[in-house]
C-alpha positions as a Markdown table, in Angstrom:
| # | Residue | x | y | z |
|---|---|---|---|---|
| 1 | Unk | 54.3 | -66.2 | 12.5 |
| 2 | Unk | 53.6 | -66.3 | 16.3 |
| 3 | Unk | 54.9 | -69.2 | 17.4 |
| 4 | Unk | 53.9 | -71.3 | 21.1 |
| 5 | Unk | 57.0 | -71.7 | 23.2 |
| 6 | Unk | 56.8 | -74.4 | 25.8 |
| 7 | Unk | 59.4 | -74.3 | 28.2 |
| 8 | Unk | 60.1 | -77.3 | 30.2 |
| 9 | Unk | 62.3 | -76.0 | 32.6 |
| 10 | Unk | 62.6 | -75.9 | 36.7 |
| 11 | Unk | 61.9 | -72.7 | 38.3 |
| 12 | Unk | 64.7 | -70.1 | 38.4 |
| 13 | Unk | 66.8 | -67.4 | 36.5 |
| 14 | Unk | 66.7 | -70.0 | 33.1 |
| 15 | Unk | 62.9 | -69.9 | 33.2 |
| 16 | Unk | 62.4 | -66.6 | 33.3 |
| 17 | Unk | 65.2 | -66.0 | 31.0 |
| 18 | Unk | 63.4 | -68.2 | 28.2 |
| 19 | Unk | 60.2 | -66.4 | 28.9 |
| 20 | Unk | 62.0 | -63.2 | 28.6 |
| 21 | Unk | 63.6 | -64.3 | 25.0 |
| 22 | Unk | 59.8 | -65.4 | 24.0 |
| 23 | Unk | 57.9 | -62.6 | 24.6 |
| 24 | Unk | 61.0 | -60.2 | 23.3 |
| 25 | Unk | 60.4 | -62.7 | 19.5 |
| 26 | Unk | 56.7 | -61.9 | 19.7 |
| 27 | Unk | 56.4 | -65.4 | 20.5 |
| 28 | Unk | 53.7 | -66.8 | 23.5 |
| 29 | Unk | 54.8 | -69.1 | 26.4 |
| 30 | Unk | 53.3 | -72.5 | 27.7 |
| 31 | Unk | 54.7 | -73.9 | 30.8 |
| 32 | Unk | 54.9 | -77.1 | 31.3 |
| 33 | Unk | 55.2 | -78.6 | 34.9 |
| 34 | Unk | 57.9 | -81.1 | 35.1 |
| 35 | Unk | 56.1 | -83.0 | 37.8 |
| 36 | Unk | 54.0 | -84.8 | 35.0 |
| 37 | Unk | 55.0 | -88.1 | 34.1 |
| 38 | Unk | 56.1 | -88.7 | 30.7 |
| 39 | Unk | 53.2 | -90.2 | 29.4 |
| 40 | Unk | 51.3 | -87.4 | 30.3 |
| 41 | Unk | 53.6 | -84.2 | 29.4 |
| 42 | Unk | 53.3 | -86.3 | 25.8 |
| 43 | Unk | 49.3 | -85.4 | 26.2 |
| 44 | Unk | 49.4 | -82.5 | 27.2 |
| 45 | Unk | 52.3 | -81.3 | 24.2 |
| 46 | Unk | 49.4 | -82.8 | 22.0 |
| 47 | Unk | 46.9 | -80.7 | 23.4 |
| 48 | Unk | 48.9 | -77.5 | 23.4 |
| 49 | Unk | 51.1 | -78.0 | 20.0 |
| 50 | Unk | 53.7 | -75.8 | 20.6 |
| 51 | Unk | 56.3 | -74.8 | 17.6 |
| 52 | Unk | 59.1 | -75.2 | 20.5 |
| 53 | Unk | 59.4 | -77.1 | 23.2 |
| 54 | Unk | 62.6 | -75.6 | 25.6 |
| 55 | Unk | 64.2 | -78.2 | 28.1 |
| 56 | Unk | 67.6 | -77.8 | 29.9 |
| 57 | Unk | 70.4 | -78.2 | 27.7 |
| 58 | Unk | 68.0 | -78.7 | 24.5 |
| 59 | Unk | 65.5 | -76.7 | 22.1 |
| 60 | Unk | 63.0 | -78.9 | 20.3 |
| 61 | Unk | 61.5 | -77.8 | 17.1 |
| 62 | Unk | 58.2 | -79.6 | 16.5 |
| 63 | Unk | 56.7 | -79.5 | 12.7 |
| 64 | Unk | 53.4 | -80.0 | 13.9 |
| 65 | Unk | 52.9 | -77.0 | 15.8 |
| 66 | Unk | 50.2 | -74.2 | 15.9 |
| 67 | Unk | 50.3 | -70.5 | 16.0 |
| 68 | Unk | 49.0 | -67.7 | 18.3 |
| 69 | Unk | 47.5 | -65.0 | 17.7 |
| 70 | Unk | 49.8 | -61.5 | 17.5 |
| 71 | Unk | 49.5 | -60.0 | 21.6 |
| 72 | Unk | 48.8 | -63.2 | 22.8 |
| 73 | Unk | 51.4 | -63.9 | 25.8 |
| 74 | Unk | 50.9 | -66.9 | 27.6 |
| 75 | Unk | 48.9 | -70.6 | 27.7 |
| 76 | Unk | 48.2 | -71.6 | 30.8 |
| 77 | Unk | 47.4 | -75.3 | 31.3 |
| 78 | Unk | 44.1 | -76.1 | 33.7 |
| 79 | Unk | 41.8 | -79.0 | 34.1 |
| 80 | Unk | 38.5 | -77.0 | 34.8 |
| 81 | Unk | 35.9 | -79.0 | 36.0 |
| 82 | Unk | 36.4 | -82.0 | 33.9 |
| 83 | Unk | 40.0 | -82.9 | 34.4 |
| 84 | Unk | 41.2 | -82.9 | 30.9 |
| 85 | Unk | 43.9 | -80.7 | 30.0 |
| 86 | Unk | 43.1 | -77.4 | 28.0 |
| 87 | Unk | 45.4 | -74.3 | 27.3 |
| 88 | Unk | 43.9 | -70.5 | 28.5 |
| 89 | Unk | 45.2 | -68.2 | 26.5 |
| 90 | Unk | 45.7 | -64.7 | 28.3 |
| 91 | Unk | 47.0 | -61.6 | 26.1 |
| 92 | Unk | 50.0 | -59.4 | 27.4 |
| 93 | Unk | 47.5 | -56.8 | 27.5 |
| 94 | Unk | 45.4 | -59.1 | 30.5 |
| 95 | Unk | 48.8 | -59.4 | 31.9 |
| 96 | Unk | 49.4 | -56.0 | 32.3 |
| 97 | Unk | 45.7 | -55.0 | 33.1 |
| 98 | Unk | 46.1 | -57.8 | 36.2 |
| 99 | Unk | 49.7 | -56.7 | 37.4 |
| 100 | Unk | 48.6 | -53.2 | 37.7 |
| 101 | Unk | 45.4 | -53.7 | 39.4 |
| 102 | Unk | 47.0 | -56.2 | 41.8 |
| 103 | Unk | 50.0 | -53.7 | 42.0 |
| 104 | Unk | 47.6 | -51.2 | 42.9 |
| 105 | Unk | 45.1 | -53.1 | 45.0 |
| 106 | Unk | 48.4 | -54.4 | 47.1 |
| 107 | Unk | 50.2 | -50.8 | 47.3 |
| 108 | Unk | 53.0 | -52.4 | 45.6 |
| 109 | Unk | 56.2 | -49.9 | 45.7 |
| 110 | Unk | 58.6 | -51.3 | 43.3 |
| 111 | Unk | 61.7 | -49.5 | 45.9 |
| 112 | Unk | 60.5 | -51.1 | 48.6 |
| 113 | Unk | 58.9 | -53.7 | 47.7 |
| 114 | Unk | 60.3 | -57.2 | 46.1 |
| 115 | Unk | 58.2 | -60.6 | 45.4 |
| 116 | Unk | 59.0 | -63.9 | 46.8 |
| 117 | Unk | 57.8 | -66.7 | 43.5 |
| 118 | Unk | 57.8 | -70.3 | 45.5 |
| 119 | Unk | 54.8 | -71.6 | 44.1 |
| 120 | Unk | 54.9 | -73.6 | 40.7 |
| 121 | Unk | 55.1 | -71.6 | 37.7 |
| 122 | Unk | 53.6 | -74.0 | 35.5 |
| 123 | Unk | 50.6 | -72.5 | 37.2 |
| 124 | Unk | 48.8 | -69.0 | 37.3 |
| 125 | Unk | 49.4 | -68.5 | 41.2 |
| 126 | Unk | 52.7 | -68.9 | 40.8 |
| 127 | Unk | 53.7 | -67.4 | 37.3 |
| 128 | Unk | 51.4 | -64.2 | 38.1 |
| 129 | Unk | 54.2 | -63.0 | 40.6 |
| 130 | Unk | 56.5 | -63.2 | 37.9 |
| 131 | Unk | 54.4 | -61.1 | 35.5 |
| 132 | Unk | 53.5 | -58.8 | 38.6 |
| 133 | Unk | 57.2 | -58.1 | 39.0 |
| 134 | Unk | 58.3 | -57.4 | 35.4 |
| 135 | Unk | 55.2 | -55.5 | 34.5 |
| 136 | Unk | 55.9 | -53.4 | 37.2 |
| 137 | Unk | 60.0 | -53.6 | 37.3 |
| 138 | Unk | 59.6 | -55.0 | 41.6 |
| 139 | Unk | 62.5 | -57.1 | 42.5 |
| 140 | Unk | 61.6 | -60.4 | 42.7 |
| 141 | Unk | 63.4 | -64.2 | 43.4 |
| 142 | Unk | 62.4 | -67.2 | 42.5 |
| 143 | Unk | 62.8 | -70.6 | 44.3 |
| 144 | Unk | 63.0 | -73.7 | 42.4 |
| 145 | Unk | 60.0 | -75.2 | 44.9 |
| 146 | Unk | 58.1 | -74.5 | 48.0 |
| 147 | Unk | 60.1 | -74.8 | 51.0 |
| 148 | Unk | 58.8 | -73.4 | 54.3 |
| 149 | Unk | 62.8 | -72.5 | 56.0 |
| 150 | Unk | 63.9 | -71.0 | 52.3 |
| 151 | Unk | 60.5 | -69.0 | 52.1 |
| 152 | Unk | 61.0 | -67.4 | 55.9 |
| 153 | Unk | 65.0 | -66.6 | 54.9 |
| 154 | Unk | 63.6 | -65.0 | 51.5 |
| 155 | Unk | 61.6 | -62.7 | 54.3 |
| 156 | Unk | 64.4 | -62.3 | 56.6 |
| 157 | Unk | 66.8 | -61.2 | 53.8 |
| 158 | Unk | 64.3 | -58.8 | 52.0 |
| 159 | Unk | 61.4 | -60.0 | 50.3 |
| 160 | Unk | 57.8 | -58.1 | 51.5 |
| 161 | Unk | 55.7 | -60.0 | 49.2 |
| 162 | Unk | 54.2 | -63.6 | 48.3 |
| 163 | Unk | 51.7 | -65.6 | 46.7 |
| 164 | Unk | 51.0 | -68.8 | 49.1 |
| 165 | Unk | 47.8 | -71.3 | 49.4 |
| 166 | Unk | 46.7 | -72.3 | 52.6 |
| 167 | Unk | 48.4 | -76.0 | 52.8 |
| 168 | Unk | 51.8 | -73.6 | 52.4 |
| 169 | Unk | 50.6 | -71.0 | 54.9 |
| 170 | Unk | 50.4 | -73.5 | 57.5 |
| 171 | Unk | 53.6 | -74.5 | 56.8 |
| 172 | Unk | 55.6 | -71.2 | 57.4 |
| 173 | Unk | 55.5 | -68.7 | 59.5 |
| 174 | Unk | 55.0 | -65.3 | 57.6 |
| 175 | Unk | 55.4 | -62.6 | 60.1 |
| 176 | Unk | 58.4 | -61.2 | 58.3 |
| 177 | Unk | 55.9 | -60.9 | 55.0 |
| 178 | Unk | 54.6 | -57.6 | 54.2 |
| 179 | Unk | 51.8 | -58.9 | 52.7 |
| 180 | Unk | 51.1 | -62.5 | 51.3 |
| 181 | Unk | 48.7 | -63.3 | 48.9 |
| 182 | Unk | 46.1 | -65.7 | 49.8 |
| 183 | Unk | 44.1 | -68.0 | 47.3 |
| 184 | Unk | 42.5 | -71.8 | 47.0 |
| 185 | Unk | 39.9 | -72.8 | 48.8 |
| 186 | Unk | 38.9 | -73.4 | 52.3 |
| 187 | Unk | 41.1 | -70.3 | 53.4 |
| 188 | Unk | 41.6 | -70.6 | 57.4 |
| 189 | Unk | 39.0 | -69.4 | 59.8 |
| 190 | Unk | 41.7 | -68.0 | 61.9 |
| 191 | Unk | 44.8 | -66.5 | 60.0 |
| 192 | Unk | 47.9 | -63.8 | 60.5 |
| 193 | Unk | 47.1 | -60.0 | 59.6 |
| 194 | Unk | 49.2 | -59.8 | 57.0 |
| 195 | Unk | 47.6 | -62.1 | 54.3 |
| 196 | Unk | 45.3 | -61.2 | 51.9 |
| 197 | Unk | 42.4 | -63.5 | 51.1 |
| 198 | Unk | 42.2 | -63.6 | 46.7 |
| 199 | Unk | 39.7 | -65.6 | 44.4 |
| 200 | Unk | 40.6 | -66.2 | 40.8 |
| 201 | Unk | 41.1 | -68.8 | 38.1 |
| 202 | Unk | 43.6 | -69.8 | 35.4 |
| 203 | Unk | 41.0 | -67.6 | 32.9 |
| 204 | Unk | 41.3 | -64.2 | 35.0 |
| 205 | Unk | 44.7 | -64.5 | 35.2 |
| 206 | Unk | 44.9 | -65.5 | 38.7 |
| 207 | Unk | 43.3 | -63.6 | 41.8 |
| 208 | Unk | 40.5 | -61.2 | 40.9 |
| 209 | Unk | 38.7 | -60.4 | 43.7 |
| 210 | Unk | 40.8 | -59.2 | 47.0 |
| 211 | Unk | 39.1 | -59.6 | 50.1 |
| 212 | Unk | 35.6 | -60.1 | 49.1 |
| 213 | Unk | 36.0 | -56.8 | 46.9 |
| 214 | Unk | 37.0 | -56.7 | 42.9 |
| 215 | Unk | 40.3 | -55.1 | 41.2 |
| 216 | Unk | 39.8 | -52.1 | 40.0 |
| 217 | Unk | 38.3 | -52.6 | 36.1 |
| 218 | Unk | 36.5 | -56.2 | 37.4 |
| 219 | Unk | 32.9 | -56.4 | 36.9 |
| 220 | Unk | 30.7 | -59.3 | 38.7 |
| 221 | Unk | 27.2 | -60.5 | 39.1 |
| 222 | Unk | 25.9 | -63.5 | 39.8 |
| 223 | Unk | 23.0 | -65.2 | 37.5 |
| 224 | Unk | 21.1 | -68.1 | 38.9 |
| 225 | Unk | 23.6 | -68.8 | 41.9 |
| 226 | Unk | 27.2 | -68.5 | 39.3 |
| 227 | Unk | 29.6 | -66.1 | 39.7 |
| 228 | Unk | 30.2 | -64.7 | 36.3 |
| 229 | Unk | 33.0 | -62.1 | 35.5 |
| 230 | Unk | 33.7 | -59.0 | 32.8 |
| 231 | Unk | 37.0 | -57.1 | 32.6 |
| 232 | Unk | 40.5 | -56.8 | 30.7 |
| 233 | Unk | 41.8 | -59.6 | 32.8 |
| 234 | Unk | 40.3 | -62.3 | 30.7 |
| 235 | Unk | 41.4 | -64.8 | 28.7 |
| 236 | Unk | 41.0 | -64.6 | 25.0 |
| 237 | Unk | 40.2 | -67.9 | 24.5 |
| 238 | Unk | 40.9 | -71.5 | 25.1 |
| 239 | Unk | 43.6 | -73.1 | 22.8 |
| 240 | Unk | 41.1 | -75.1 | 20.8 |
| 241 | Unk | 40.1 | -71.4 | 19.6 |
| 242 | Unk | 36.7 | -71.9 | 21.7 |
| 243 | Unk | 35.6 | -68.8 | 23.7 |
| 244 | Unk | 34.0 | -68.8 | 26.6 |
| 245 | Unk | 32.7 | -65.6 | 27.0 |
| 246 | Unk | 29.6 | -64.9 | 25.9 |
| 247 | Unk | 28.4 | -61.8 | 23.4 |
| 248 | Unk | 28.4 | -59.3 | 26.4 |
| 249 | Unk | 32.4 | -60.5 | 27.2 |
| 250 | Unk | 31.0 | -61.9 | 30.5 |
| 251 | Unk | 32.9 | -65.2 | 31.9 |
| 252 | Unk | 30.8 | -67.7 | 33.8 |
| 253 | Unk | 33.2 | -69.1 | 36.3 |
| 254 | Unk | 31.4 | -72.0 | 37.4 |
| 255 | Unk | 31.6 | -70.9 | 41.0 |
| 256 | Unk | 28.5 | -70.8 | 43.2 |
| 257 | Unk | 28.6 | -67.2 | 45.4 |
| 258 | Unk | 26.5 | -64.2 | 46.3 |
| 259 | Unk | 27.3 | -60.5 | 45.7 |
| 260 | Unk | 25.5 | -57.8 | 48.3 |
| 261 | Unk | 27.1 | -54.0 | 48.3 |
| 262 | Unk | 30.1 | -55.0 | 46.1 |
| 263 | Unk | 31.1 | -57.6 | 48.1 |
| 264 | Unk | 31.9 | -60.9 | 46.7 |
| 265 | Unk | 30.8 | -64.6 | 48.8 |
| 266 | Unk | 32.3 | -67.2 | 46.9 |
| 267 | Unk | 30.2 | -70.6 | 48.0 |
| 268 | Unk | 32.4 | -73.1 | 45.9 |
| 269 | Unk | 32.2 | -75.0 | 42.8 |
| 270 | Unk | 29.0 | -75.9 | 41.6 |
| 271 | Unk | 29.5 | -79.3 | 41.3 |
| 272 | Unk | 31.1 | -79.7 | 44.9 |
| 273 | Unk | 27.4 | -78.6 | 46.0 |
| 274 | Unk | 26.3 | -81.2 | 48.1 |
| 275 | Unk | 22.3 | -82.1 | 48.2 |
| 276 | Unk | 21.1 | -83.5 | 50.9 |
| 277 | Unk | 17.6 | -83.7 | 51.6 |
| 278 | Unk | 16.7 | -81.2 | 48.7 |
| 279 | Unk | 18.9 | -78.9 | 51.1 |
| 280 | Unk | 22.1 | -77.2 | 49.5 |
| 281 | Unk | 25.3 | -77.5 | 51.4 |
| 282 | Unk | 28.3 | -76.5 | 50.1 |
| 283 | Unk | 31.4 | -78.0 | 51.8 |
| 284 | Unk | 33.7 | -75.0 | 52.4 |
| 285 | Unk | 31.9 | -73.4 | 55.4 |
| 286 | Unk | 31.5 | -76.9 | 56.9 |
| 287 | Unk | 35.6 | -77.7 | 56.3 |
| 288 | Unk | 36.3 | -74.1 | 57.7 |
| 289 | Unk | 34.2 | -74.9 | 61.0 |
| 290 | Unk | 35.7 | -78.9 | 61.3 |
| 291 | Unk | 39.3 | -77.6 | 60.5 |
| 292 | Unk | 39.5 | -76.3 | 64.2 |
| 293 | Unk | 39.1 | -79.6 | 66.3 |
| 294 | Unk | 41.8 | -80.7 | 67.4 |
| 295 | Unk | 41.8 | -84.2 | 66.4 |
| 296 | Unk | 41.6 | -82.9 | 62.7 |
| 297 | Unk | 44.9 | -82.6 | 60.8 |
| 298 | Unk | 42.5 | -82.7 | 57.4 |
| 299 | Unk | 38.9 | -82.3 | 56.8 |
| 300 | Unk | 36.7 | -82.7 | 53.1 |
| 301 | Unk | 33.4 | -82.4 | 52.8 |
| 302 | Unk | 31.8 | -84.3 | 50.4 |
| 303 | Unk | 28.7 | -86.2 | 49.0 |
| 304 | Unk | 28.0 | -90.0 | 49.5 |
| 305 | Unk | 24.7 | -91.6 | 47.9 |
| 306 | Unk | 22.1 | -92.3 | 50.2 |
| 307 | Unk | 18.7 | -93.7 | 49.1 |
| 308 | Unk | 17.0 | -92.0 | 51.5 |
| 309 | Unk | 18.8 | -88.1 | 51.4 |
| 310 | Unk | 20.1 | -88.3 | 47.5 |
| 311 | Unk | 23.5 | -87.9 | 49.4 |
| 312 | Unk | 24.7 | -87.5 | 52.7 |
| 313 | Unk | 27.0 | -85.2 | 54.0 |
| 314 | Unk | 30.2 | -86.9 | 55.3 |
| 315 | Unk | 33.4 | -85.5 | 56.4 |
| 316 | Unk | 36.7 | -87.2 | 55.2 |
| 317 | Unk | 39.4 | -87.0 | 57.9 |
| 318 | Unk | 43.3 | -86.9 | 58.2 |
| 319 | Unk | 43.2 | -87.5 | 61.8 |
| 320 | Unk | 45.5 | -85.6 | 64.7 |
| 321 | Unk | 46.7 | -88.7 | 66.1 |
| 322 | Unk | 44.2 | -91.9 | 66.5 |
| 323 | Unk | 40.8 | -92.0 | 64.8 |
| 324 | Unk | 38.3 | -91.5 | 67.6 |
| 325 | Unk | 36.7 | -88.9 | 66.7 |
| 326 | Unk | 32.9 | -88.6 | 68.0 |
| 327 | Unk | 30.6 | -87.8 | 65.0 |
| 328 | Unk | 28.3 | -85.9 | 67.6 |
| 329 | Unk | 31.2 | -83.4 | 68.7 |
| 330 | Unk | 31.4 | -82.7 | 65.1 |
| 331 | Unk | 28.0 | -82.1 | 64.4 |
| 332 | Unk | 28.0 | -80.1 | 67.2 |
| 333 | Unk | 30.6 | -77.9 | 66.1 |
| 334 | Unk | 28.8 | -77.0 | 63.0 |
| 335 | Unk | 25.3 | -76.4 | 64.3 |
| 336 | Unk | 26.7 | -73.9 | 66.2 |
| 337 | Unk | 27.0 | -71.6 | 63.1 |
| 338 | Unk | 25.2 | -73.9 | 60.4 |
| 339 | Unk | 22.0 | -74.9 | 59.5 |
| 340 | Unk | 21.7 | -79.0 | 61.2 |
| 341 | Unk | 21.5 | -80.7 | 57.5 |
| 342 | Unk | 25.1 | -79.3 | 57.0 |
| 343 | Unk | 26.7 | -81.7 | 59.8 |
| 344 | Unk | 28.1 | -84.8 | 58.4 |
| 345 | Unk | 26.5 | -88.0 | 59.4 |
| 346 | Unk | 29.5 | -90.0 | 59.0 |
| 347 | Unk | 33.4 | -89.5 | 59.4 |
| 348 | Unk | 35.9 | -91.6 | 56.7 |
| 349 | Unk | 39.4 | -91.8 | 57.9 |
| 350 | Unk | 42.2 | -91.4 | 55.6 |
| 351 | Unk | 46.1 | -90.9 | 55.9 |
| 352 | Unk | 45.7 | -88.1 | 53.1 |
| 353 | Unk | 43.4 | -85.6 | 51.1 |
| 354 | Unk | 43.9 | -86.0 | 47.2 |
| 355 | Unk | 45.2 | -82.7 | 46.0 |
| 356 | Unk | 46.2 | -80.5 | 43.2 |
| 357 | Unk | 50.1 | -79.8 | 42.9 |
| 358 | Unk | 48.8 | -76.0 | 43.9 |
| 359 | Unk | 47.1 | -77.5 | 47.0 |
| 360 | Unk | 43.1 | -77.8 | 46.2 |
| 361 | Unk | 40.8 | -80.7 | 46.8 |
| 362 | Unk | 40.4 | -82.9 | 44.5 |
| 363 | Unk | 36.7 | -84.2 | 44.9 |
| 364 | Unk | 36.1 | -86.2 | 42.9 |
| 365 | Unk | 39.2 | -88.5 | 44.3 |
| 366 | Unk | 38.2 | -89.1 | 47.7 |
């Protein structure tokens, strides 16, 4: 029997050791991040129903587990759209397909190259360098968490590549880099040479599409506004046995986006779309165009109910300093590029932007 193996362990050589042991007993992986508070890892354990649950020092057995499936290789916790917790359960077979098109795509040269992991491994951005690495038998080190001075020595003492999102980019500087990976939303309008803009999910085993163009073996369109996705990158299923694919194998991602020539414009998520005044406005291209005032440490877009509009656009600020901003400087700013029913009407000041543990906006929080 294929058993689910959570490990509950901080990143380093111990984590990828127990990973290691799994996969070597046929056995598939869960990580589990250890920034969840108790009553919530309890949840989550009850969603995922491992056999094994591995924490330092201790290997629980648990008699109500569940198998997997023979090939499958790791379940990878995500909240999706709705924020409840489900398991994605990628094959080693999509692990090797995404390593080697990544590999490729990247011009990854396992004697020169080696792989900096300093984001989470409980998640796909950061346990994808991992797989990339022993797939492909690249050096590779992993930090215990992100730290901007122990990510620039990493590059000083030898490591060419990195997976970072944009709150970590603007953190560190990553001239010494070879090349570093680049995914979340609301990437930078301005950023260094050496990064390489991806867009992915937790169910195509992280980043899919490399700057505006698929890895090799990805097939997109885009049906009524989604993005939807083919290839061996895929999940197999979720871990309540539900597929999400439909008869065809193609994945709707729930991302709004355009495709012209083979190149891929990724709008946001659907339900982040703002309508105002039965216009569309999606709130990355607005965030991008805000992000560069200089009285902005912070900007969300997002939606407020109007009676008049349905909702009006209004940009949530971390300000640079005090909150004086002028709302017509910022309107200004994007009707320079934008359409005028994408300028916010109103500014809200906050001290912080509600985020994921790998750095996105969380909406529906703010």
């Amino acid at each position: 029997m294929n058993r689910l193996v959570a490990i509950a362990l901080p990143a380093g050589t111990a984590f990828v050791e127990a990973l290691q042991r799994a996969w070597d007993d046929d056995d598939a992986v869960a990580p589990i991040d250890l920034r969840l508070p108790p009553s919530a890892r309890t949840r989550l354990l009850e969603v995922l129903r491992p056999s094994v649950v591995v924490e330092p020092g201790a290997i629980h057995e648990r008699p109500d587990g569940r198998p997997v499936e023979p090939g499958d290789a790791l379940v990878m916790t995500t909240s999706g759209t709705t924020g409840d917790p489900k398991g994605v359960v990628l094959t080693h077979d999509a692990i090797v397909a995404s390593a080697l098109a990544t590999s490729a795509r990247l011009g990854v040269d396992p004697l020169a190259d080696s792989w900096l992991a300093c984001m989470p491994l409980a998640h796909i951005g950061g346990l994808s360098v991992v797989c990339r690495a022993l797939v492909t038998g690249t050096p590779f080190t992993v930090q215990p968490s992100f730290d901007p001075a122990a990510a620039e020595l990493a590059a000083r003492e030898g490591a060419t590549l990195v997976s970072m999102v944009p709150t970590m980019l603007a953190r560190t500087d990553v001239s010494s880099f070879r090349q570093v990976v680049l995914g979340g939303a609301s990437l930078p309008p301005v950023r260094p040479p050496n990064t390489v803009a991806s867009y992915g999910m937790t169910e195509t085993g992280s980043g899919m599409v490399y700057e505006d163009e698929p890895l090799d073996g990805v097939e997109l369109r885009v049906v009524d506004g989604e993005i939807q996705v083919r290839g061996p990158i895929l999940l197999r299923c979720y871990r309540d046995g539900t597929d999400p694919k439909d008869a065809e194998g193609w994945f709707a991602t729930g991302d709004g986006g355009s495709l012209e020539s083979g190149h891929l414009e990724v709008h946001g998520r659907i339900g982040d779309m703002i309508i105002s005044g039965g216009e569309n406005v999606w709130p990355a291209p607005v965030e991008a165009l805000l992000s560069v005032h200089p009285g902005i440490a912070e900007v969300a877009i997002v939606g407020r109910p109007d009676p008049e509009w349905g909702q009006r656009v209004t940009a949530v600020v971390v300000p640079r300093g005090r909150p004086d901003l002028k709302l017509r400087e910022l309107r200004d700013l994007v009707r320079a590029e934008l359409p005028a029913y994408c300028a916010p009407h109103r500014i809200e000041y906050v001290t912080e932007l509600t985020r994921t543990p790998i750095g996105k906006i969380r909406r529906e929080a703010l």
